[in-house]
C-alpha positions as CSV (number, residue, x, y, z in Angstrom):
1,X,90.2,76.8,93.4
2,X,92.5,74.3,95.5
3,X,95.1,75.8,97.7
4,X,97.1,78.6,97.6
5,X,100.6,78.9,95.4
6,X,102.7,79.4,98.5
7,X,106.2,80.1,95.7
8,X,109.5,79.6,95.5
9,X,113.0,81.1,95.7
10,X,114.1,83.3,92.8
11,X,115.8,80.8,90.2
12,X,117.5,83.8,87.7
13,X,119.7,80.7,86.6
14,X,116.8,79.1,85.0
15,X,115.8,82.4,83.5
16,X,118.8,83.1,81.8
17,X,118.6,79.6,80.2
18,X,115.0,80.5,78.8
19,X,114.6,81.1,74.7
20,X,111.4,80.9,73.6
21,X,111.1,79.4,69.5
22,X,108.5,81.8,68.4
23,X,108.1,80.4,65.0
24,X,107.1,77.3,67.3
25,X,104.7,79.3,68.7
26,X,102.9,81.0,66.2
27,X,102.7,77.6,64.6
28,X,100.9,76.1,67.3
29,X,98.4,78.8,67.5
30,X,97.7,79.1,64.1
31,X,97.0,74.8,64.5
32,X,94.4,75.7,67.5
33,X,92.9,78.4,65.5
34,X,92.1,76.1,63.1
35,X,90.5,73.5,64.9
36,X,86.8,73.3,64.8
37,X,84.2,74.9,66.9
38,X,81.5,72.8,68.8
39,X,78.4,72.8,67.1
40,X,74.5,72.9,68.5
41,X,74.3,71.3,72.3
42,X,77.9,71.6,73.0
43,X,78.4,75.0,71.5
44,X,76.0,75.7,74.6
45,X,77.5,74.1,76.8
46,X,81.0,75.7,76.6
47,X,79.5,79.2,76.3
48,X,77.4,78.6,79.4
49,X,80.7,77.6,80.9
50,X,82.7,80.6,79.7
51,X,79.6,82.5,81.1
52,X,80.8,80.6,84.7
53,X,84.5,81.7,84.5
54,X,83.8,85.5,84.0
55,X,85.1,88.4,86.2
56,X,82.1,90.8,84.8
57,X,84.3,94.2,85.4
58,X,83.6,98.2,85.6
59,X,86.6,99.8,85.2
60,X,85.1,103.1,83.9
61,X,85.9,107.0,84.8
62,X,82.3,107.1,85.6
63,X,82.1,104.5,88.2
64,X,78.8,105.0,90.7
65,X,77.8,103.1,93.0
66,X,74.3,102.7,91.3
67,X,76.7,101.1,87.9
68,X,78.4,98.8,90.5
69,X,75.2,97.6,91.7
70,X,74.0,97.0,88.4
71,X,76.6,95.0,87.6
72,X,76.3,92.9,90.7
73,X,72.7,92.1,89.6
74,X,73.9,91.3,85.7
75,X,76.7,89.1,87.4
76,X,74.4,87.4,89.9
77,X,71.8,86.6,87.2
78,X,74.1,87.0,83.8
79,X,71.6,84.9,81.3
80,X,68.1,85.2,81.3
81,X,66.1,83.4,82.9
82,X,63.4,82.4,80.4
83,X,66.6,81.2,78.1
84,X,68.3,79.3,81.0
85,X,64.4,77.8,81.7
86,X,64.0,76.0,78.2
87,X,68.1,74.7,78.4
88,X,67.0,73.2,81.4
89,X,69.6,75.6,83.9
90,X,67.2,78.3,85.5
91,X,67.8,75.4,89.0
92,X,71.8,75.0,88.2
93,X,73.0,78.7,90.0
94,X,74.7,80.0,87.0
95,X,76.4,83.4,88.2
96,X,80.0,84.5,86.6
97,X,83.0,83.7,88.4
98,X,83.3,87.3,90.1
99,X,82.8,90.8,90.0
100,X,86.1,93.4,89.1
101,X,86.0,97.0,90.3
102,X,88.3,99.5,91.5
103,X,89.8,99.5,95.3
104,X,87.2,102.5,95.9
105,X,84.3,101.0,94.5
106,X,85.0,97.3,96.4
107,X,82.7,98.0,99.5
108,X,79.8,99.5,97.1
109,X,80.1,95.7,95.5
110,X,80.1,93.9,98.6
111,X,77.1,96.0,100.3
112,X,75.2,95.0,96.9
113,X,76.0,91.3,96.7
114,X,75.0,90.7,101.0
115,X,72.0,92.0,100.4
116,X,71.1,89.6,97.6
117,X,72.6,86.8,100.0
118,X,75.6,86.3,96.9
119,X,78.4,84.8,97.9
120,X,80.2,85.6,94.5
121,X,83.5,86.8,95.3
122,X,84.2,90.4,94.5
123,X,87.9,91.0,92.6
124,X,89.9,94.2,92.8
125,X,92.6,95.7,91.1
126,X,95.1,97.2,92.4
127,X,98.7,98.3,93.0
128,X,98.4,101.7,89.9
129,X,95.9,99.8,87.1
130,X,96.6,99.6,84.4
131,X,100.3,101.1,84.3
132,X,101.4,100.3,87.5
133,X,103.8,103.4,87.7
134,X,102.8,104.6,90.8
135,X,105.2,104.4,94.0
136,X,105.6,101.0,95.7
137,X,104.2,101.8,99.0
138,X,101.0,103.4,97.0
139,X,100.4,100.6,95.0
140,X,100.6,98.0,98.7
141,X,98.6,100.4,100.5
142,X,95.9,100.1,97.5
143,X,96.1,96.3,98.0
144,X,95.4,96.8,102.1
145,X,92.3,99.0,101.0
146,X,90.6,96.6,99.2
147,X,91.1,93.7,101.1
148,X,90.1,95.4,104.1
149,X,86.7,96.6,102.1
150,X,86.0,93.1,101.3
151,X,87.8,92.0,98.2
152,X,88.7,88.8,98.2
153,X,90.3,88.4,94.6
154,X,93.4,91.4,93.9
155,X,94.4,92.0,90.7
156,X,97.6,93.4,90.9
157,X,99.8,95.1,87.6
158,X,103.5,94.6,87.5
159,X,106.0,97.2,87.0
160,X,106.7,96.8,83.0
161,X,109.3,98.8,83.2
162,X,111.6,95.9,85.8
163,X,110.3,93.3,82.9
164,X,111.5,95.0,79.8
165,X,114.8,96.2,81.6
166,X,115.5,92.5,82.8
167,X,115.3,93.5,86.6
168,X,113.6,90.2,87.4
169,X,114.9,90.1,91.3
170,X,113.1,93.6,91.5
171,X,110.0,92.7,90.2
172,X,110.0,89.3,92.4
173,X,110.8,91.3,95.2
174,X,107.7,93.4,94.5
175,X,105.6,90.7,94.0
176,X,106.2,89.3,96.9
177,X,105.4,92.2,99.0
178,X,101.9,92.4,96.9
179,X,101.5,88.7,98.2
180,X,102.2,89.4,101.7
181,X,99.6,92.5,101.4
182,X,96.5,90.5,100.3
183,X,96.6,88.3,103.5
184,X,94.2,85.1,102.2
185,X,92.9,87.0,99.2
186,X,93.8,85.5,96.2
187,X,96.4,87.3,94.2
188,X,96.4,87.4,90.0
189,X,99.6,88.8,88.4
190,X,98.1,90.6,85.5
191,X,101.4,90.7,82.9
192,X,100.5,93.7,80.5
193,X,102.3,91.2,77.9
194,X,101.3,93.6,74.7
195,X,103.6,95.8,76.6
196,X,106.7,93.3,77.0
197,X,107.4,92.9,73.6
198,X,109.0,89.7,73.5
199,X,107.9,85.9,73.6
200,X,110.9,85.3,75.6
201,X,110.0,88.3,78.4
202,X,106.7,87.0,78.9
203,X,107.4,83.1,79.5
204,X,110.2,85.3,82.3
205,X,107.5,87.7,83.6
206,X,105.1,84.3,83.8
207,X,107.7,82.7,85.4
208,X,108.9,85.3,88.2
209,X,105.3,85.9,89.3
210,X,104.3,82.1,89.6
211,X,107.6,82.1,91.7
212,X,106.8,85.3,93.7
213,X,103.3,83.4,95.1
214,X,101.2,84.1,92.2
215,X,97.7,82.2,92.0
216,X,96.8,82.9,88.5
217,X,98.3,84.9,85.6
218,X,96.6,87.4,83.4
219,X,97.3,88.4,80.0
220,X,96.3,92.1,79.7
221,X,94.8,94.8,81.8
222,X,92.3,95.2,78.9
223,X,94.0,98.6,78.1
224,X,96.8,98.5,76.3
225,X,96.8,98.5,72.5
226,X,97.2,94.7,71.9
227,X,95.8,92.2,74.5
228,X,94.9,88.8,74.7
229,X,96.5,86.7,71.4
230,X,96.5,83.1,71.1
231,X,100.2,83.2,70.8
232,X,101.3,84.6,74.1
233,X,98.4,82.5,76.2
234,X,100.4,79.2,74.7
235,X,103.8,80.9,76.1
236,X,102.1,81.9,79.0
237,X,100.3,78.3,79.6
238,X,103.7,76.6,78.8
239,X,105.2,78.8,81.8
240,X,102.3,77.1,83.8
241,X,103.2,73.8,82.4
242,X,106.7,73.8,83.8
243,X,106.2,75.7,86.6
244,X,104.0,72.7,87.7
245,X,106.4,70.1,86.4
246,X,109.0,72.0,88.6
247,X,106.9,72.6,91.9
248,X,103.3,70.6,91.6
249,X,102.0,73.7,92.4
250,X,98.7,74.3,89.7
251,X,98.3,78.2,88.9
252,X,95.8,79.3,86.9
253,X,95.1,81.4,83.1
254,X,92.9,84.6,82.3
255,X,92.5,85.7,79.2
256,X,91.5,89.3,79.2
257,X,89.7,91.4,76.5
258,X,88.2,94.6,77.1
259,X,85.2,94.3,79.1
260,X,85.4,90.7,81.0
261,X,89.3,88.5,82.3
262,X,88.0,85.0,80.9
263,X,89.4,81.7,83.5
264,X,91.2,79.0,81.4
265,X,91.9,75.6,83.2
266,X,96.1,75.1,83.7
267,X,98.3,73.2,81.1
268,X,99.7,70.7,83.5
């Protein structure tokens, strides 16, 4: 990824102009929905790259370190080799983007991946996943954990309840104090958006955390009863669109299902 989203001021003028036309919306995702999948070689080729922009994740009650390190090794070598040999990519270094576990289980990852001589970068979330209900200066000191253990990716949860009570100079302020926390780690917003309930509250929520330093946006923690929708990723990659217009600053997508956050290139 290019550099870092270094923000901007709080603009709550421009968010009280924003009203998102959700039969516009659904319209345009039903059209993408429709449009028709590559076939053969190129079917390949995209699932090979969706293989690439993968944050294989344990987020389980029954985290080890012996499941951590077997994810490592799925993540490190995520096809097998014998098919990757006869598509001519067992030389090309195919690994998914990153690995995703809890704060604790960041320096069980990291012991794992050195000794392999990975450098895939290992993610983290943090700051009360999934709900991110816990106090403020828990939720930083989670961040400080796993950076210090080695993460180098944070994926931090906002505060629904600021979003869906419209206290957007709160959840900035938040934000920004999660930004500050990962030092050069990268920081990803995850937006809980099945939880914000409108179209309109997640092109804001979008909006305040690419403004707050964000340098991607999530869709879902992977845990809350609707996720990832092809609706709310075109609201969300329209937020990206004119954030961009606005600053030049390029952030970046995930799409996150249950098991895996998927990377999608920006709409600039």
């Amino acid at each position: 990824m290019s550099g870092r989203n270094p923000g901007t001021d709080l603009d709550l003028e421009w968010l009280s102009k924003v009203r998102v036309n959700t039969q516009a919306v659904l319209k345009r995702a039903q059209h993408i929905q429709g449009l028709k999948v590559p076939k053969k070689q190129w079917q390949t080729a995209w699932l090979l790259k969706a293989v690439s922009c993968i944050d294989l994740t344990t987020l389980a009650g029954d985290d080890t370190p012996s499941n951590v390190h077997r994810l490592c090794v799925k993540a490190i070598q995520p096809v097998r080799y014998d098919l990757l040999k006869k598509m001519d990519m067992h030389d090309k270094g195919l690994t998914t983007a990153a690995v995703c576990v809890y704060p604790a289980r960041v320096a069980d990852a990291v012991k794992t991946l050195k000794a392999a001589n990975s450098s895939l970068p290992v993610a983290s979330v943090a700051t009360g996943f999934p709900a991110g209900q816990t106090l403020l200066q828990t939720r930083l000191q989670e961040v400080h954990m796993a950076v210090r253990d080695g993460a180098t990716e944070i994926d931090i949860v906002i505060n629904r309840t600021l979003a869906l009570t419209g206290q957007w100079e709160a959840m900035y302020n938040e934000i920004r104090q999660f930004r500050e926390a990962c030092g050069d780690a990268h920081m990803k917003t995850i937006l809980a958006t099945g939880d914000l309930g409108t179209f309109t509250n997640i092109y804001k929520a979008s909006m305040v955390a690419m403004m707050a330093g964000s340098d991607f946006i999530k869709t879902s923690t992977g845990k809350e009863t609707v996720n990832a929708t092809y609706p709310v990723a075109i609201v969300m990659l329209r937020a990206i669109r004119d954030y961009f217009l606005r600053t030049g600053h390029k952030i970046y997508h995930y799409v996150t299902g249950q098991y895996a956050a998927y990377h999608e290139l920006p709409m600039a």
